[in-house]
Wavefront OBJ file of the C-alpha trace (Angstrom):
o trace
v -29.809 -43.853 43.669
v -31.130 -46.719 41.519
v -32.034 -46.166 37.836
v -34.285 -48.181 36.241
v -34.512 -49.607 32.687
v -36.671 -46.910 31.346
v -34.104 -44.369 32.887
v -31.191 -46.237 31.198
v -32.658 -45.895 27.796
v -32.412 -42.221 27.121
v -28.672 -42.644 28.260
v -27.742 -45.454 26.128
v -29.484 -43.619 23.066
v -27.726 -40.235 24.601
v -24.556 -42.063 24.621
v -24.342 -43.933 21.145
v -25.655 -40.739 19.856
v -23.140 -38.992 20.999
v -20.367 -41.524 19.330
v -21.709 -41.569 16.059
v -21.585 -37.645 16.102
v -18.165 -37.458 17.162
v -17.311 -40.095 15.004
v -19.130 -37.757 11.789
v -17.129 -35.262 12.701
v -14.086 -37.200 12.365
v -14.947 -38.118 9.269
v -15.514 -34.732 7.946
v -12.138 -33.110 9.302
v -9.594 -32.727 6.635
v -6.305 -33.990 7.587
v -3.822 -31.485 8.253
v -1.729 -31.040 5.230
v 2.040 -31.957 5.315
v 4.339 -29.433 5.699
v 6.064 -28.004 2.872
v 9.772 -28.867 1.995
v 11.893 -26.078 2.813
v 13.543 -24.075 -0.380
v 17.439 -25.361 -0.574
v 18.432 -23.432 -3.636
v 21.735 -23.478 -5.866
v 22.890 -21.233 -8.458
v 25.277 -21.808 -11.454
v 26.984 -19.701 -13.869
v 27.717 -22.026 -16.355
v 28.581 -19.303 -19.162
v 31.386 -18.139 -16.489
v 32.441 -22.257 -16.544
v 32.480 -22.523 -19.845
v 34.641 -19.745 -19.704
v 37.263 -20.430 -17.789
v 37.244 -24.186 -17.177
v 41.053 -25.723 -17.802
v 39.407 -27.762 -21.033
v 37.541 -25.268 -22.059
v 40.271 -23.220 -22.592
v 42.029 -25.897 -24.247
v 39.134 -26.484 -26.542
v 39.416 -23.236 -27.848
v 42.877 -23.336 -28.300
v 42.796 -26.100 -30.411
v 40.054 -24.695 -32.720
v 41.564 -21.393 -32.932
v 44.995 -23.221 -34.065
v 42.615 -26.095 -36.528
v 41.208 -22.751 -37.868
v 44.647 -20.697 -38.738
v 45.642 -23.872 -40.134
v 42.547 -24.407 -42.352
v 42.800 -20.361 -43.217
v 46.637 -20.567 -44.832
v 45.434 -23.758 -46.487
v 42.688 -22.371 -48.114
v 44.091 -18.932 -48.725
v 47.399 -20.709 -50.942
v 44.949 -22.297 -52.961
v 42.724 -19.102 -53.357
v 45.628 -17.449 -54.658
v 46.549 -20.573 -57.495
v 42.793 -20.250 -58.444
v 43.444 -16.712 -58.735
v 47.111 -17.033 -61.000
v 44.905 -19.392 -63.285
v 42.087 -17.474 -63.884
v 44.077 -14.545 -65.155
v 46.259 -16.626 -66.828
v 42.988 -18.165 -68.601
v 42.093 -14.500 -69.594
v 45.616 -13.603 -71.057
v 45.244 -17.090 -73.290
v 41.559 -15.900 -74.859
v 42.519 -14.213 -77.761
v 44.985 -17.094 -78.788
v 42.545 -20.445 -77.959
v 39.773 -21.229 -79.991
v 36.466 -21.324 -78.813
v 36.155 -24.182 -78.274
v 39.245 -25.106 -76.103
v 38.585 -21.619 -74.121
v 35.356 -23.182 -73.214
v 36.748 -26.689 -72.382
v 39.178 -24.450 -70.153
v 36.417 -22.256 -68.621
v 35.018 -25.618 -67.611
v 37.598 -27.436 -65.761
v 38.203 -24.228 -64.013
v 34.801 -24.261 -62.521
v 35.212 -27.474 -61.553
v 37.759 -26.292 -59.466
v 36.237 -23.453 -58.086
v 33.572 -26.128 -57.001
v 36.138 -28.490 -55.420
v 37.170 -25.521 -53.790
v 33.920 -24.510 -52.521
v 33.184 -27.650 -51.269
v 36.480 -27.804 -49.406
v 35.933 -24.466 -47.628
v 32.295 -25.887 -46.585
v 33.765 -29.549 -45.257
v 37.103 -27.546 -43.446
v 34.054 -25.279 -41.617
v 31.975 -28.336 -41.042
v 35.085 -30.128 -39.548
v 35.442 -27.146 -36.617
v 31.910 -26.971 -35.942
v 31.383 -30.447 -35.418
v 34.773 -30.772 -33.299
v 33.606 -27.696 -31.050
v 30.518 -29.058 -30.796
v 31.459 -32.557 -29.411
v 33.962 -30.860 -27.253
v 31.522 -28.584 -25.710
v 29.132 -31.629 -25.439
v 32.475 -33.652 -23.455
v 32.720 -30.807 -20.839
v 28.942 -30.564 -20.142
v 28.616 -34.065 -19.485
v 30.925 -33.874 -16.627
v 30.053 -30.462 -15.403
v 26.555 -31.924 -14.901
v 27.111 -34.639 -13.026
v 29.546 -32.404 -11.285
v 26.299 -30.267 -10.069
v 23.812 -33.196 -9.991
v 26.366 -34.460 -6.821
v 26.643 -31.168 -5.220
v 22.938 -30.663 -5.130
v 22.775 -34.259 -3.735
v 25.077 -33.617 -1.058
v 23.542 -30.721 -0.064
v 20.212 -31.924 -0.402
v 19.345 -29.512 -3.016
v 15.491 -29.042 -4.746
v 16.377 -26.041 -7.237
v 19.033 -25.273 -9.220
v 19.003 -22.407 -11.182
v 21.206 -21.180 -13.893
v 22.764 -17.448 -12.981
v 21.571 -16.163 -16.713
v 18.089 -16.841 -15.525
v 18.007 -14.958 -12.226
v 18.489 -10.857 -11.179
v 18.860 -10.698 -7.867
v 20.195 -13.327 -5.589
v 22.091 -14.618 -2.367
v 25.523 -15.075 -3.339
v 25.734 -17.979 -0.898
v 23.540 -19.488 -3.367
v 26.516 -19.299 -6.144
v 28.119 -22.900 -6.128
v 29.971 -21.961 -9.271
v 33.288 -21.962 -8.067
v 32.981 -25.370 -6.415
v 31.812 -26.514 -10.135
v 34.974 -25.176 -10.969
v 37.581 -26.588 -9.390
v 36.086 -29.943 -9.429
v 35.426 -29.722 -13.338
v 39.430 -28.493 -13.413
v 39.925 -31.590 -11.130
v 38.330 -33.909 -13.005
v 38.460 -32.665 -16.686
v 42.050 -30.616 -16.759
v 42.589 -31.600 -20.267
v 41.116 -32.472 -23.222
v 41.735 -33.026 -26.840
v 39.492 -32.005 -29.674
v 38.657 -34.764 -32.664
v 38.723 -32.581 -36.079
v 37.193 -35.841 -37.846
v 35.510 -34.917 -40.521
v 31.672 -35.523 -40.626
v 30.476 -38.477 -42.086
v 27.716 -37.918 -44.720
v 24.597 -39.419 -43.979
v 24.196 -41.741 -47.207
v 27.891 -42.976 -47.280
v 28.597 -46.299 -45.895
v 30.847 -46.415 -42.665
v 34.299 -46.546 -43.715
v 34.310 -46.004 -47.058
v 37.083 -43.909 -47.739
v 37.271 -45.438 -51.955
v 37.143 -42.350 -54.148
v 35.146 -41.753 -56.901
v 35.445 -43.413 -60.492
v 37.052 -41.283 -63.001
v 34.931 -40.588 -65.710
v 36.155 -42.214 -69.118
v 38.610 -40.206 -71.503
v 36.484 -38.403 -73.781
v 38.554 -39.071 -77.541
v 40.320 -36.055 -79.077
v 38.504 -34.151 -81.874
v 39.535 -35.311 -85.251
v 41.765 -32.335 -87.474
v 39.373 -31.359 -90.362
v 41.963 -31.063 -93.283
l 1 2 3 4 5 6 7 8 9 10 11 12 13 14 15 16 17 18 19 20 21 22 23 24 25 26 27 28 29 30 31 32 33 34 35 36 37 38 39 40 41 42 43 44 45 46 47 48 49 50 51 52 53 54 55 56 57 58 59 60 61 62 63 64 65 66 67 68 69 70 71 72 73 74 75 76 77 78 79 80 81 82 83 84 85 86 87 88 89 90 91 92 93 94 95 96 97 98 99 100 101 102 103 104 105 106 107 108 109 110 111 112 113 114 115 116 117 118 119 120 121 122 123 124 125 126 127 128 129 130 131 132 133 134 135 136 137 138 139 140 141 142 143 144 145 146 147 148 149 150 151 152 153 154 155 156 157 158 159 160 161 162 163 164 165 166 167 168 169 170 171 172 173 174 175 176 177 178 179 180 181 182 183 184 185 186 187 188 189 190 191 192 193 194 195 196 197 198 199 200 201 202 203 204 205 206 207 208 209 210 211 212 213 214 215 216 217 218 219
């Protein structure tokens, strides 16, 4: 069967027709949307590291000891504040006003020294617990970081945050023995803090403030 030109022309039309539409739809489709990751969770009691981690053991140890020492320290001088303020009382009634005053003074001067010292000694075991604490972190992070790597991990969650979960989850034991591994020891720096407005290093004490000349006798 022969078709002529003026058949061919409702098929060409049918047929390009027919492409552009298919090619509209194309178009229009929304590409399939890629498959989700699949959940590879770890949990981490770090309070139960912190715990009972070698180091941090040790840590505590050392501030516990720091701290006794500190409290005898502290506690002999209380008690020398303590003789001289009664012994200040017993000399009222025989100094003159004057020198009881001068007295009064110096010994709240060293009630402030005393003070002070109490404050740096308690500064001194904060800031060493503190940069101990900070020591074992560091590595028990990066001890986590390369177990979630290895197994390909996309959440890690910390066990105070969660209720209910798989134990299989729990890498926390693993955290352990490779923080105990790589961190067995450590010792604590009870440096004391360096104020913010004192140059580095200056360890030069204070100038002594000139003698003050001794009251004449009237006679």
């Amino acid at each position: 069967m022969l078709v002529t030109r003026a058949g061919l022309l409702p098929l060409i039309v049918s047929v390009v027709l027919g492409g552009l539409i298919v090619a509209a739809q194309a178009q229009q489709t929304p590409p399939a949307p890629a498959a989700a990751p699949a959940l590879n969770i770890l949990v981490v009691d770090v309070q139960s590291l912190l715990q009972n981690a070698k180091s941090a053991k040790m840590v505590r140890q050392q501030i516990e000891q720091k701290r006794t020492e500190f409290q005898k320290e502290m506690s002999a001088q209380e008690a020398t504040l303590r003789q001289e303020h009664d012994t200040l009382q017993r000399q009222q009634s025989s100094l003159s006003a004057e020198a009881f005053n001068q007295k009064g003074r110096e010994f709240q001067q060293k009630l402030n020294e005393f003070d002070k010292s109490m404050q740096g000694k308690r500064q001194i075991l904060e800031k060493a617990n503190s940069e101990a604490l900070e020591k074992i972190n560091e590595v028990m992070l990066k001890i986590i970081a390369d177990i979630a790597k290895e197994r390909k991990a996309n959440l890690v969650f910390l066990r105070s945050e969660l209720v209910l979960f798989d134990q299989n989850f729990d890498v926390s034991e693993e955290v352990l023995q490779k923080l105990d591994d790589q961190l067995s020891t450590l010792a604590v720096n009870f440096a004391a803090p360096v104020a913010a407005n004192a140059p580095a290093g200056s360890n030069a004490p204070a100038a002594a403030a000139p003698a003050q000349p001794a009251p004449k006798k009237k006679k």
